[in-house]
VEXLONU-948033 format. One line per 10 residues: for each residue z, x, y of C-alpha. Coordinates in Angstrom, 3 decimals, decimal comma, padded with zeros to 6 digits. Each point is the difference from the previous one (the first is absolute). Layout:
Z:X:Y; ...
//
This chain:
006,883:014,466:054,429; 000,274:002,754:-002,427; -003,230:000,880:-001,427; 000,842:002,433:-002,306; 001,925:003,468:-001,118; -001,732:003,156:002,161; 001,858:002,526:-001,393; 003,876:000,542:-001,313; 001,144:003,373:000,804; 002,606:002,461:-002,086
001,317:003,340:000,435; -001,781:002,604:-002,157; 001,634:003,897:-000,735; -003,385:001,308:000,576; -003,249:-001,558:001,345; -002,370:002,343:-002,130; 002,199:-000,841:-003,235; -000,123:-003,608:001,110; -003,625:000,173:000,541; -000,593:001,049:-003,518
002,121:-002,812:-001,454; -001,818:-002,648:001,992; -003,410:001,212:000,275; -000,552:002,593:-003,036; 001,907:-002,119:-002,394; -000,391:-003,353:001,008; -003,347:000,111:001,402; 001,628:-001,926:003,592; -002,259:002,676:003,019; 001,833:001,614:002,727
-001,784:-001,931:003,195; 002,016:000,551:002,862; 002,645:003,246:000,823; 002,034:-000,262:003,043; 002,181:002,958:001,545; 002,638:-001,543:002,001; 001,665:002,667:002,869; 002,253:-002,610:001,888; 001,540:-003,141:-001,101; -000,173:-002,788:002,550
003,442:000,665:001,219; -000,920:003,278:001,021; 001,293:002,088:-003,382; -002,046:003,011:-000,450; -000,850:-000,149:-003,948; -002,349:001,987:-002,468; -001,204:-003,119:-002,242; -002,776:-000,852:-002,033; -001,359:-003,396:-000,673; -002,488:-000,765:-002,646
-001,884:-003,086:-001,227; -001,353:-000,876:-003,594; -001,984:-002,400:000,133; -000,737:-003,030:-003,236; -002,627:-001,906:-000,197; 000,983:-003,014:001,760; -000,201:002,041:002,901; 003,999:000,258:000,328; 001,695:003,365:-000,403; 003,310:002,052:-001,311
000,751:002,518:002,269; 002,942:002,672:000,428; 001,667:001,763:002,686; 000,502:003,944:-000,747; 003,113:000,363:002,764; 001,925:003,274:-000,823; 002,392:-000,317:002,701; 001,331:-003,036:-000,655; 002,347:-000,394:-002,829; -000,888:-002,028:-003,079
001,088:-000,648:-003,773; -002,556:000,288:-002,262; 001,014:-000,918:-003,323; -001,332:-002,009:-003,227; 000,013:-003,792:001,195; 000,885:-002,457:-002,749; -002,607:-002,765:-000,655; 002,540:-002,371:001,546; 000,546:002,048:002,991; -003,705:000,927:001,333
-003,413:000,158:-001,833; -003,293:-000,734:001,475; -001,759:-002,404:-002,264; -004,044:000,409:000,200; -002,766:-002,254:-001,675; -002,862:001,272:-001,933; -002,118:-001,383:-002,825; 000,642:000,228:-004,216; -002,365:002,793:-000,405; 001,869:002,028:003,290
003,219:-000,978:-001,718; -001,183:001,286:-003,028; -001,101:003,395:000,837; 002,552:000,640:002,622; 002,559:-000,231:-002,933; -001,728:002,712:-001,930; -000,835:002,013:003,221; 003,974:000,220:000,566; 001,349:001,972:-002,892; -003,086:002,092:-000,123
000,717:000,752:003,434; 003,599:001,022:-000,561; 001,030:-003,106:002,093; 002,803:-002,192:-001,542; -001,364:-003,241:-001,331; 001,364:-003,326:-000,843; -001,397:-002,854:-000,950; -001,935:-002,374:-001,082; 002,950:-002,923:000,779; -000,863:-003,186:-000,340
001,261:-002,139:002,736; -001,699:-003,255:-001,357; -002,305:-000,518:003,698; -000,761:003,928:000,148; 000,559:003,270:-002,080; 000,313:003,051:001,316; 000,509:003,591:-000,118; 002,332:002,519:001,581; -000,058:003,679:001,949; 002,251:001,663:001,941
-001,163:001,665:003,153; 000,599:003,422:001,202; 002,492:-001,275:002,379; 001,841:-002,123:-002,554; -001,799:-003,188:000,805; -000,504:-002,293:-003,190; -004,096:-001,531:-000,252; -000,766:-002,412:-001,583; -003,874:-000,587:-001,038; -000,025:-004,214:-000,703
-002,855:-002,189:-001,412; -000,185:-003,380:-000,128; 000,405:-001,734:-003,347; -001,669:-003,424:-000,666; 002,433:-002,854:001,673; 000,900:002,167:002,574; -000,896:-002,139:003,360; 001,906:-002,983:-001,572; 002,963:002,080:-000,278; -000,036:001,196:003,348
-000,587:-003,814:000,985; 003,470:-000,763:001,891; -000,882:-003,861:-000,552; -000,087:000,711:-004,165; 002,510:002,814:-000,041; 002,712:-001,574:001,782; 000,871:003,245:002,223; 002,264:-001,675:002,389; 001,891:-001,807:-002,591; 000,444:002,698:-001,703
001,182:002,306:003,194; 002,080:-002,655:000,309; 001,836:-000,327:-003,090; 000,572:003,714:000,392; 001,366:000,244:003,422; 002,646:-003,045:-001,529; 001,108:001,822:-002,794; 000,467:003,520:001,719; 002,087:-002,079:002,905; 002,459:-001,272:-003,091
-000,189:002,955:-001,234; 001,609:001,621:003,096; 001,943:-003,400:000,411
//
């Protein structure tokens, strides 16, 4: 059984920029680096793998791999953004921290269960900082919010759409 996430791991440009994004900025500490020499097929590589860790325990981490090819380029919210909790007064000053930090900000959207606020990484990653409004377990109750249902009705229309 799945216990929960460990880490989720990105590309980064650079793993000293990326470091002070994650743990200068955000305040997530760099707890484990990894150098990896040799994939386990046998591919001789010059990669670095680091681990920011939140308190939950779980961790974002990045691969810095310079010889291997990759896009880096502004994600859309739709496409990829890594959504993180914190509490109203985190929220709060993180919103103030951004602009003062010459970091693009967005925010604060109300999403009716959460609100949140927006950053863009140096590697063109969208966070998002999210706290919890009042209601917000009962909305993320499948039972009360009809989920399926409502996965459901989409997955019919988009077929007759197509149709």
């Amino acid at each position: 059984m799945i216990k929960g996430l460990h880490h989720n791991a990105y590309r980064c440009r650079d793993s000293e920029e990326t470091r002070r994004f994650y743990e200068g900025f955000l305040g997530l500490p760099l707890v484990n680096t990894l150098e990896i020499r040799e994939t386990k097929s046998g591919r001789k590589t010059e990669t670095l793998h680091t681990f920011y860790r939140m308190d939950d325990g779980s961790c974002l981490a990045f691969f810095e791999a310079p010889d291997m090819p990759f896009e880096f380029k502004p994600q859309h919210d739709y496409d990829l953004h890594i959504a993180l909790e914190v509490d109203r007064p985190a929220l709060e000053a993180m919103f103030a921290k951004g602009p003062a930090a010459g970091i693009e900000t967005r925010g604060v959207s109300n999403h009716g269960f959460i609100d949140s606020i927006y950053f863009r990484d140096p590697n063109g990653y969208v966070i998002e900082l999210t706290c919890k409004r009042e209601g917000h377990d009962a909305a993320m109750d499948p039972v009360r919010n009809e989920a399926r249902a409502k996965l459901e009705r989409w997955t019919a229309a988009k077929a007759a759409r197509v149709a």
